[in-house]
C-alpha positions in Angstrom: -52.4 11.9 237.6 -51.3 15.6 238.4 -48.4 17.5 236.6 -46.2 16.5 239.3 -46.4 12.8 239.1 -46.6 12.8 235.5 -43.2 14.5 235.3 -41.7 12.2 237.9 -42.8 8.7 236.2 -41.7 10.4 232.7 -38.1 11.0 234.8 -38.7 7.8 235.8 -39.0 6.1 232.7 -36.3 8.2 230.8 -33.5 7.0 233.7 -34.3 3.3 233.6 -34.6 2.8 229.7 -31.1 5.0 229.7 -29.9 2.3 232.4 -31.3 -0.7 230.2 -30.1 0.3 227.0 -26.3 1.0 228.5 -26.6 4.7 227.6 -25.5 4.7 231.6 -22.8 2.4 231.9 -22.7 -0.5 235.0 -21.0 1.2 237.7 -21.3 4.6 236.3 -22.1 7.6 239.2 -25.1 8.9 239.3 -25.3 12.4 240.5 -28.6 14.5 240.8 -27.4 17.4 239.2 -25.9 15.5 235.8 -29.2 13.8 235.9 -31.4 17.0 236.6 -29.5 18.8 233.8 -29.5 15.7 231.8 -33.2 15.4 231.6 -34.4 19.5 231.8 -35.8 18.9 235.4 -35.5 19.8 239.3 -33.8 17.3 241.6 -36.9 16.2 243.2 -38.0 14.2 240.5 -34.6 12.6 239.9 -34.0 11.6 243.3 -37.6 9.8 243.6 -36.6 8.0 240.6 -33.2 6.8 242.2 -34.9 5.4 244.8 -37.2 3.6 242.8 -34.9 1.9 240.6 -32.6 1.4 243.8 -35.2 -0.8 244.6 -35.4 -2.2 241.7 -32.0 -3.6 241.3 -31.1 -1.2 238.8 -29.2 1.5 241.3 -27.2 0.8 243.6 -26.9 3.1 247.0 -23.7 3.1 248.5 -23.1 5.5 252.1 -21.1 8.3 251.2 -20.5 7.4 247.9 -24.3 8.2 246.5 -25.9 6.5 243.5 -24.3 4.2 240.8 -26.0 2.3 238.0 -26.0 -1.5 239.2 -22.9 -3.9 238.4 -23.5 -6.1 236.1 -21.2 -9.4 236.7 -20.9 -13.1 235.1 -22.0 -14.7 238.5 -25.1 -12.3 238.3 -25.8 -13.0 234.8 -25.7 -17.1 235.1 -28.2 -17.4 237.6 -30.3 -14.7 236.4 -29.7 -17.1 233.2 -31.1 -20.4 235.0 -33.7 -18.5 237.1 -35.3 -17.2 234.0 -35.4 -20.4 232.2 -36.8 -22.0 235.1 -39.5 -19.5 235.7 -40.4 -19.2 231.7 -40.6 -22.7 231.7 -43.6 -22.7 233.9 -45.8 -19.7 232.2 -44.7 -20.7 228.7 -46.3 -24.4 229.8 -49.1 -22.9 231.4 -49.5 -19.9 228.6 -49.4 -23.2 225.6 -52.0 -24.9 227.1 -54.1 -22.2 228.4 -54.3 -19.9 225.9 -56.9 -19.0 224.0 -57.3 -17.9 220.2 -56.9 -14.3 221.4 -53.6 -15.3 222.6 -52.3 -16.6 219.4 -53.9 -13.7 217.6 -51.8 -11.2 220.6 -48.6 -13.8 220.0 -49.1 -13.3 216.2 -49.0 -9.0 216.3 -46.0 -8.9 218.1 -43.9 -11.1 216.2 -45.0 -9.1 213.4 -44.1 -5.8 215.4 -40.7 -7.2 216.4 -39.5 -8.4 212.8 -41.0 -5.0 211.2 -37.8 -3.7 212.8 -33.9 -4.1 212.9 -32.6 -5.2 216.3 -29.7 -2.8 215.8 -29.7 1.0 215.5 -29.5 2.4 211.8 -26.1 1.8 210.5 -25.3 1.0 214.0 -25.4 -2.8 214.5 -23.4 -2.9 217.6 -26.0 -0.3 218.6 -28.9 -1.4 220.2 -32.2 0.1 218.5 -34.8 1.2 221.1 -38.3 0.6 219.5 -36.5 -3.6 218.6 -36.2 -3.5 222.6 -39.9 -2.5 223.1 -41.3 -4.6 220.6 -38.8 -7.6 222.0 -40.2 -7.2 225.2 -43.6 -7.1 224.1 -43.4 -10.5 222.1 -42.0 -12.3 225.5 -44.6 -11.0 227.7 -47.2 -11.8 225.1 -45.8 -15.6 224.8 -46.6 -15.8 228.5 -49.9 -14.0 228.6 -52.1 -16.9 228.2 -50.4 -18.9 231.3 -53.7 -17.0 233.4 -51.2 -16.5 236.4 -51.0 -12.6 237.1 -48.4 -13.4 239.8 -46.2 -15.4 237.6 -46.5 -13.0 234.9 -44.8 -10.2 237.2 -42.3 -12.7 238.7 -41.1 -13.6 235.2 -41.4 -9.4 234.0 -38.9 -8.9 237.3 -36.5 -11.4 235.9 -37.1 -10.1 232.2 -36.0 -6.8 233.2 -33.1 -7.2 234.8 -32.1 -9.7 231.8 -32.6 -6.3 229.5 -29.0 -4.7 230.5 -27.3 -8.4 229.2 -29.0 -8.2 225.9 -28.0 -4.4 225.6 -24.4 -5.5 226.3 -25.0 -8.5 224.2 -25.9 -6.6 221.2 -23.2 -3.8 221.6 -20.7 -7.1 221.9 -18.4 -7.5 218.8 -19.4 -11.2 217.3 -21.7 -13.1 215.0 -25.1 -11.2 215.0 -27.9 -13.4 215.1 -31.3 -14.4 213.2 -33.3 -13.7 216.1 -36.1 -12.9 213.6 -35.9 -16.5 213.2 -35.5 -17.5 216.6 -38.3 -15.5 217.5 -40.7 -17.0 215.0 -39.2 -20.4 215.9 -40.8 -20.1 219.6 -43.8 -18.2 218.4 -44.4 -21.4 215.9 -44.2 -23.9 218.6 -46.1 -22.7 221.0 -49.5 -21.9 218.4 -48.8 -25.3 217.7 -48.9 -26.3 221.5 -46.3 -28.2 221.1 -45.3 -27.4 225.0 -41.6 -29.2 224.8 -40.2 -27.7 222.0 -41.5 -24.3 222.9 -39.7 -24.7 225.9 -36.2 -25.5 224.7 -36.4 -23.2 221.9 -36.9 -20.7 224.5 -34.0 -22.2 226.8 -31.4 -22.1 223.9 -33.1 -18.3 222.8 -31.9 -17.4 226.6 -28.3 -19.4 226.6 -27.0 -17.6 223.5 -27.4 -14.3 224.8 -25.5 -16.0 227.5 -22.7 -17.8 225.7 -22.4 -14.5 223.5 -21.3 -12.2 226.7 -19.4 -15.1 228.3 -17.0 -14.9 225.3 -17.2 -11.8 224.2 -17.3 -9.2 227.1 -15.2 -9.2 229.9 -16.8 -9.2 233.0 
């Protein structure tokens, strides 16, 4: 990779975790020279990165009006809500009674990477804290790793991702803050013991709180 594309993928990268940890707001403009200023670099690189995350759901394009960081809405969020369950459903299944001991020993790092961590910023915990998001979405993807379905795997990362803004908002969202240490190990607990049903709807009910929070606590 040449200096060129390494700087616009690191752009790349910088915008969209900024988008999916609410640092840019739903609905905020997104002007090339905020952004070029914002992250020390020409407008080329920013405006490739707009485009990618435009199609990506993540940016929105509007004629004469430029680019805007995605709206983020309680119809959107409800079927996102159902089509991840759905999808899940399938590669956790799959994942359960596919996978291998390398698997479980995969499963078992990153629940210990994700509980080695607080899920809210230093003395912040209506604050997301970036390296809980990494190691969050790392412990999903490795539940559904085993499934042996590359195509699944990336349908369910596409729904996983857009999910990301909603459990940004649902952390920053004043309320009862939850074990999800426990919740986390709950899932991880089931499926190494291949127990396929309960894996499933502890992973439903993991997905409707984040819901239920947002649904009463932010207004759409």
């Amino acid at each position: 990779m040449n200096v060129e594309n390494t700087l616009n993928a690191t752009v790349f990268t910088q915008l969209r975790e900024d988008i999916l940890a609410g640092k840019l707001k739903p609905g905020e403009r997104l002007r090339t020279e905020t952004l070029r200023q914002r992250y020390d670099v020409g407008g080329s690189p920013v405006r490739e990165a707009l485009m990618r995350l435009e199609a990506e759901g993540f940016v929105l394009l509007e004629q004469n009006k430029g680019f805007s960081v995605a709206g983020v809405s309680l119809a959107h969020l409800e079927d996102l809500t159902a089509s991840r369950i759905e999808i899940e459903a399938i590669a956790l299944r799959w994942s359960v009674e596919r996978g291998k001991v390398d698997w479980e020993v995969q499963l078992i790092g990153a629940m210990h990477r994700l509980a080695s961590v607080s899920k809210g910023a230093a003395g912040k915990p209506y604050e997301r804290n970036t390296d809980w998001m990494h190691y969050h979405r790392d412990f999903h993807r490795a539940l559904v790793a085993g499934c042996g379905s590359q195509t699944l795997i990336e349908i369910r990362q596409r729904l996983f991702d857009q999910a990301e803004r909603y459990v940004a908002l649902s952390i920053s969202a004043k309320g009862e803050i939850r074990d999800d240490v426990a919740e986390h190990q709950g899932i991880m607990g089931a499926a190494i013991d291949r127990d396929v049903e309960l894996t499933l709807r502890l992973n439903r009910e993991h997905i409707e709180r984040t819901t239920e929070k947002l649904k009463h606590q932010y207004s759409f």
